[in-house]
N, C-alpha and C positions, 0 to 999 in steps of 0.2 A: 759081418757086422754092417749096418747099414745105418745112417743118424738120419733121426726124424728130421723132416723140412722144417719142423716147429722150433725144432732144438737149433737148428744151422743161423733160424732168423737171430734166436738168441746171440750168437754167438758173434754174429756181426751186430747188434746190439751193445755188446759188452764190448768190444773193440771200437765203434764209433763214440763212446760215450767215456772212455778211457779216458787219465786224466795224461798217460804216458802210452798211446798207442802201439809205442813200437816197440814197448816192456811187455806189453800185453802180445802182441803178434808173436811175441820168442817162444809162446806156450803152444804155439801153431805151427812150430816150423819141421821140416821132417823127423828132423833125431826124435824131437818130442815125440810126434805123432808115432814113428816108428817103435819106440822105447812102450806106449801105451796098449799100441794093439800087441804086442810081442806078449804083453804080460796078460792084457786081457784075454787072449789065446790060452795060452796056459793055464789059466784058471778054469775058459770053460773045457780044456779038455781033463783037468784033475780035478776041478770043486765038481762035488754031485750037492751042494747045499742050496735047499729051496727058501725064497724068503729070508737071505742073508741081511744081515747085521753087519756093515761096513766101515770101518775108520780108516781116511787115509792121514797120513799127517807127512807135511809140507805138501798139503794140498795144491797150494799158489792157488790160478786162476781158477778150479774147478775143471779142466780140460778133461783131465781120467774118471772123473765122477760122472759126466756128461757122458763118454764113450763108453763106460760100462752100465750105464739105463738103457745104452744102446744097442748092450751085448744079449745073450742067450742064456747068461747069467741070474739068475730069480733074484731079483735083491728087495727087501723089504725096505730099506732106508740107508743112506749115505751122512756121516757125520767128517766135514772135510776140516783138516784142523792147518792151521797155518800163523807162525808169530807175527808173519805181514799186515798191519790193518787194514792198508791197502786192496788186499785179495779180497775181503768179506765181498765187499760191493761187488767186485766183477765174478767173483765165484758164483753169487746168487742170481747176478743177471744170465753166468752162460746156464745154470740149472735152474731159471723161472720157474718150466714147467714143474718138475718136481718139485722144485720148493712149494708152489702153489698145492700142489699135493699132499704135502705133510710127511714129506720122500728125501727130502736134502735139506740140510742146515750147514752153514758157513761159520766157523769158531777162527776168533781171531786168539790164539794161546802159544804159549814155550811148550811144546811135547812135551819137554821133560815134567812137566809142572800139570799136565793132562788129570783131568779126574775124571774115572770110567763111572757110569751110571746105571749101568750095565755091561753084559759082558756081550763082546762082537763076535760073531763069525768068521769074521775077514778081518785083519789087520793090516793096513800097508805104509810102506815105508821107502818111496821111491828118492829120499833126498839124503841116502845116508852118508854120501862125500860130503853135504853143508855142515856136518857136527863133527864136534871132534868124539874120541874114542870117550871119554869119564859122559860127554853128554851123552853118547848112542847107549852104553851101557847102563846109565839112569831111565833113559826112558824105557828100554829092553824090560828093567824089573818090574817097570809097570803094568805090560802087560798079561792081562788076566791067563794065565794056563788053560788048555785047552780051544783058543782059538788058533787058525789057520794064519800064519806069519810069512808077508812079502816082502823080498828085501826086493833095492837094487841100488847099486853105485856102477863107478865107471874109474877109468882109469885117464880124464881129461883135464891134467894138472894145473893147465893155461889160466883156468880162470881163478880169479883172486878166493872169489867164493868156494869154492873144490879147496875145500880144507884139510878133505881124510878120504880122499882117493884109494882107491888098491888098485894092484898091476899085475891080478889077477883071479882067475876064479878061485883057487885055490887060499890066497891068501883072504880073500873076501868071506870062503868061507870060518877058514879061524878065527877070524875076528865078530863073524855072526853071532854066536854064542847060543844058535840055535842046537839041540839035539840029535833031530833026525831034519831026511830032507826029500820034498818027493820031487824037484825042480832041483836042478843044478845047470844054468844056459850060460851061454854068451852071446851076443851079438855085436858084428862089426859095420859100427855106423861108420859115416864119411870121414870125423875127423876123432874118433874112438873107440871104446870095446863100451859096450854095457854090459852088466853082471847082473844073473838076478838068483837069490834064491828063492825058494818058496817051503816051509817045513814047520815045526813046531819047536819051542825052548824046552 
């Protein structure tokens, strides 16, 4: 994966212009970065979907939406969803280019309360430690059957926000409430495990 110059200006754009720069820099820092390409990987080595239909939800800043325009990926548009209002703004400055495109839209929403418009390709879900278990499971029902489902949490209890952590892949998966699964990883960052699955409900 390699990010356009165009994209990086954004991105220091969105970080100069921040009303909390160093809120904003945390969506930069290795684990993150780590955590995004680990999954973007896996997608382009399982998705064969050309012209994908994307929703992430707990978007935050737009960072993975940015890194997968970047990937090998076909994706026809990115819908990033996030209850933060704060994110909209910075989300659309690090994805300019594509917004400018008619390629990324920044939704400031409760997932749980999401209303599909259409039905996605891709669905992701890299914040499933921020919700407790009745929220993950509401917003679970909402997604439409037959698209391609990403999870991922971690086992990093520290922070206030890590509400519903797991302390392991195994138990992450029970709790998924997915079906089947063509992903089952871990990875260990500096100060925890990330989890991801990737499958269908």
């Amino acid at each position: 994966m390699k990010i356009d110059i165009q994209d990086i200006k954004f991105w220091m754009d969105a970080i100069r212009n921040s009303e909390d720069k160093y809120r904003t820099l945390e969506s930069f820092w290795g684990g993150q970065l780590q955590s995004k390409t680990w999954l973007i990987e896996n997608l382009e080595r399982k998705s064969r979907i050309a012209n994908a239909n994307i929703v992430i939800f707990g978007g935050w800043y737009g960072v993975l939406s940015s890194m997968l325009f970047n990937s090998d990926i076909g994706i026809k548009n990115i819908t990033s969803v996030d209850i933060d209002p704060l994110c909209k703004e910075i989300a659309s400055t690090i994805n300019k280019r594509q917004e400018m495109d008619g390629k990324f839209v920044s939704i400031t929403d409760d997932m749980c309360d999401f209303v599909y418009d259409y039905n996605p390709d891709i669905v992701i879900n890299t914040s499933c430690e921020h919700i407790t278990d009745s929220q993950y499971k509401k917003w679970l029902r909402n997604v439409p059957r037959g698209c391609k489902i990403v999870l991922q949490s971690n086992d990093y209890n520290e922070l206030d926000e890590h509400i519903n952590c797991v302390s392991s892949l195994e138990e992450f998966k029970k709790k998924s409430g997915l079906s089947s699964f063509t992903v089952e990883e871990e990875l260990q960052l500096q100060k925890y495990k990330r989890f991801m699955l990737i499958g269908h409900k």
